[in-house]
C-alpha positions as CSV (number, residue, x, y, z in Angstrom):
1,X,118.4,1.5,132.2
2,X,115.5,4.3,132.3
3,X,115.9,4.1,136.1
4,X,119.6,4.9,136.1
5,X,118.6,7.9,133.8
6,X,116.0,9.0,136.0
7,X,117.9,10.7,138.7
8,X,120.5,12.2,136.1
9,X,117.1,13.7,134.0
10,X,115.5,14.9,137.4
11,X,118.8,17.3,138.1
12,X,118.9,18.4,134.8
13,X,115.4,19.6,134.9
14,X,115.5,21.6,137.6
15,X,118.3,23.0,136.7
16,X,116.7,24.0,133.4
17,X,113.4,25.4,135.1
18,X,115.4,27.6,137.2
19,X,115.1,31.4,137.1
20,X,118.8,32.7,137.2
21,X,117.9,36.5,135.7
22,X,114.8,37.7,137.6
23,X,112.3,36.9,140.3
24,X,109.5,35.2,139.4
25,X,105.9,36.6,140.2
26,X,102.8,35.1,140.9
27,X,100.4,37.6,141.6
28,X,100.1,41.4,142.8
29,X,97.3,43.4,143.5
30,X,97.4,47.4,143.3
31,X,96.5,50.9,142.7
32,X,96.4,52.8,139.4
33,X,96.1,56.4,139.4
34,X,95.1,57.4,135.8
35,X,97.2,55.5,133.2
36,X,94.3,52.7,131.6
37,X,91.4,53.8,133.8
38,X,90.5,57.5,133.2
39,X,90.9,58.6,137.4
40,X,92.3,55.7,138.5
41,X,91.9,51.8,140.0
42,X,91.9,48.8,142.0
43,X,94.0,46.0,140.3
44,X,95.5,42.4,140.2
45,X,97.8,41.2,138.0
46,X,99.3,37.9,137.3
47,X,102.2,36.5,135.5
48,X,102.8,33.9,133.0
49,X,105.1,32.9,130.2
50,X,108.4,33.3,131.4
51,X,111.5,33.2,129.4
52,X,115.0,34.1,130.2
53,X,114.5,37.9,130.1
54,X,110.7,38.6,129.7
55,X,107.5,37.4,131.3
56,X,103.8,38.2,130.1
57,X,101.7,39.9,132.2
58,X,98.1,40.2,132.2
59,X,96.0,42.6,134.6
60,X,92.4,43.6,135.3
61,X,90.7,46.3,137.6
62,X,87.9,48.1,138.6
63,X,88.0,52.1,139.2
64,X,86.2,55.6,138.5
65,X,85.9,57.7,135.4
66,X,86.8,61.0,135.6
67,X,83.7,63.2,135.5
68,X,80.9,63.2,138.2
69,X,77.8,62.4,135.9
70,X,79.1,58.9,135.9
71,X,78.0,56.6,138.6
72,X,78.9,53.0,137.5
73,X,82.2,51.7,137.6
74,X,85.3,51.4,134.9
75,X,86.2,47.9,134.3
76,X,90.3,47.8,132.7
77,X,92.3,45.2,131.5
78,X,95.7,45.0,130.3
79,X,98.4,42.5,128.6
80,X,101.6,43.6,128.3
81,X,105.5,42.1,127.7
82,X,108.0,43.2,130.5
83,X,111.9,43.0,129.4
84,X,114.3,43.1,131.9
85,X,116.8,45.9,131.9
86,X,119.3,45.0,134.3
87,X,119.6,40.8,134.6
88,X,121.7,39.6,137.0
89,X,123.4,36.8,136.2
90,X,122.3,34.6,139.6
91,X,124.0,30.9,140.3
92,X,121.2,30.1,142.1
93,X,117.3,30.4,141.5
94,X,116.9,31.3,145.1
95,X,116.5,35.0,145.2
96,X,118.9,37.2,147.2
97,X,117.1,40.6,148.2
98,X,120.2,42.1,150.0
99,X,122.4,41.8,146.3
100,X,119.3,41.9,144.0
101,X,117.1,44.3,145.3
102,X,115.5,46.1,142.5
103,X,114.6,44.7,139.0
104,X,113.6,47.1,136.2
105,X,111.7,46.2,133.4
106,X,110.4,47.9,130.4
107,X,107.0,47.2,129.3
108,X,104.6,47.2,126.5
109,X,101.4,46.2,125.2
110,X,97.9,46.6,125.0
111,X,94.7,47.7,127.5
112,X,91.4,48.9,127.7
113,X,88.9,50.4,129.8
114,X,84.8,49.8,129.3
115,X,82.2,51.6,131.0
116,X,78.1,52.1,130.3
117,X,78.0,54.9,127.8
118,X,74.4,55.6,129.2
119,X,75.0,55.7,132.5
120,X,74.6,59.8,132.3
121,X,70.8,58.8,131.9
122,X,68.0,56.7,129.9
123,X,69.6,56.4,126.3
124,X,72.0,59.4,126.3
125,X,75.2,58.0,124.8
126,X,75.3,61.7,123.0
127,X,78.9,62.4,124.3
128,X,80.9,60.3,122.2
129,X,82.2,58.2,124.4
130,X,82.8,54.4,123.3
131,X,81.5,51.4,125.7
132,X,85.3,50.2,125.0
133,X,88.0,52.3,124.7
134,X,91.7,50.5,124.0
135,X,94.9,52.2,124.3
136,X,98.6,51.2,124.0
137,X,100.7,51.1,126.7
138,X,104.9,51.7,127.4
139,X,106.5,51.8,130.3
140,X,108.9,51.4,133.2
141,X,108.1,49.3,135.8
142,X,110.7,48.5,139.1
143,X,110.3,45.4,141.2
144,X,111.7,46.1,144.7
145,X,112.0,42.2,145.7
146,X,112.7,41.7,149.7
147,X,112.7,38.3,151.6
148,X,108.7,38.0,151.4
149,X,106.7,40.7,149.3
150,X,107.6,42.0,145.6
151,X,106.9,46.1,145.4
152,X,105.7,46.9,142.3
153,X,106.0,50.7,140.6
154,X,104.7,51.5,137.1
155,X,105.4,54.3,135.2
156,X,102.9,54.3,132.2
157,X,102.4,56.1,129.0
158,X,98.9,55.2,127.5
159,X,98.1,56.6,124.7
160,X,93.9,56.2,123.5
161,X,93.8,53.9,119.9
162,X,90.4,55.3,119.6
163,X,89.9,59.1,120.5
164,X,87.7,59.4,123.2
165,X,87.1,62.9,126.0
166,X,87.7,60.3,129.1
167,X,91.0,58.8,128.1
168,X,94.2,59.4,130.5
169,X,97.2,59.2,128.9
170,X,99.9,58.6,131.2
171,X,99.5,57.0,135.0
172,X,101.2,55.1,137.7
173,X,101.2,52.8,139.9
174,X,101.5,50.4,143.3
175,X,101.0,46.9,143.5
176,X,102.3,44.1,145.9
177,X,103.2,40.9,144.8
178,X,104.3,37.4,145.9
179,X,106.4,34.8,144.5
């Protein structure tokens, strides 16, 4: 009898693990000007947790702070909850680019940025500015899908949780992902 089923269960899953309201990504990697990291940064992001009309996604990077005194890098890391805005109700879970070719979202969430507060010399840290330094984050963000590549543009507002003189707070950015 379970061997009957089988067949029966294996068309009902897929039909249940298919993504009829947005495409699916598995990775991007980027450019941030401003937004989490004070001047701006490299980043990848990846996504998880899909549900019909939101998707987790969590993102890290490496960039520059914004004043010349300080020579090592800004490490960044975000987690935020995209919503779709405009789901298109698909028959099929194989994407169409020509019908379906941008996907907005809107996102929010949390991020940070950490950097050596005594990288301005031996033991300064007199500037006030935190080794971590988290912020909120809401946005736009538009997925341009074609055949191959996913083209990613955020439009961020980050507002700084904890006040702090290198903060940005708003950015955008670039990122290209694949499905």
């Amino acid at each position: 009898m379970f061997t009957r089923l089988l067949p029966i269960f294996l068309l009902g899953a897929s039909c249940a693990a298919a993504q009829p309201y947005y495409t699916r990504i598995r990775g991007a990697f980027g450019a941030e000007i401003f937004g989490i990291t004070p001047k701006g940064a490299f980043v990848a992001e990846a996504a998880f947790g899909y549900t019909k009309r939101s998707f987790w996604d969590v993102q890290a990077g490496i960039g520059a702070v914004s004043q010349p005194e300080f020579r090592s890098p800004a490490f960044s890391a975000a987690l935020t909850h995209c919503f779709i805005l405009n789901p298109y109700k698909r028959n099929s879970c194989t994407p169409h680019p020509a019908h379906y070719a941008v996907e907005t979202y809107v996102e929010g969430g949390l991020a940070s940025f950490f950097v050596d507060r005594y990288d301005r010399g031996l033991h300064s840290g007199a500037n006030g500015q935190p080794a971590l330094t988290p912020s909120g984050i809401a946005g736009f963000r538009f997925n341009l899908v074609t055949g191959r590549w996913i083209y990613i543009l955020k439009i961020r507002y980050t507002p700084p949780l904890v006040p702090n003189p290198l903060a940005s707070h708003a950015g955008i950015g670039l990122a290209m992902g694949w499905r």
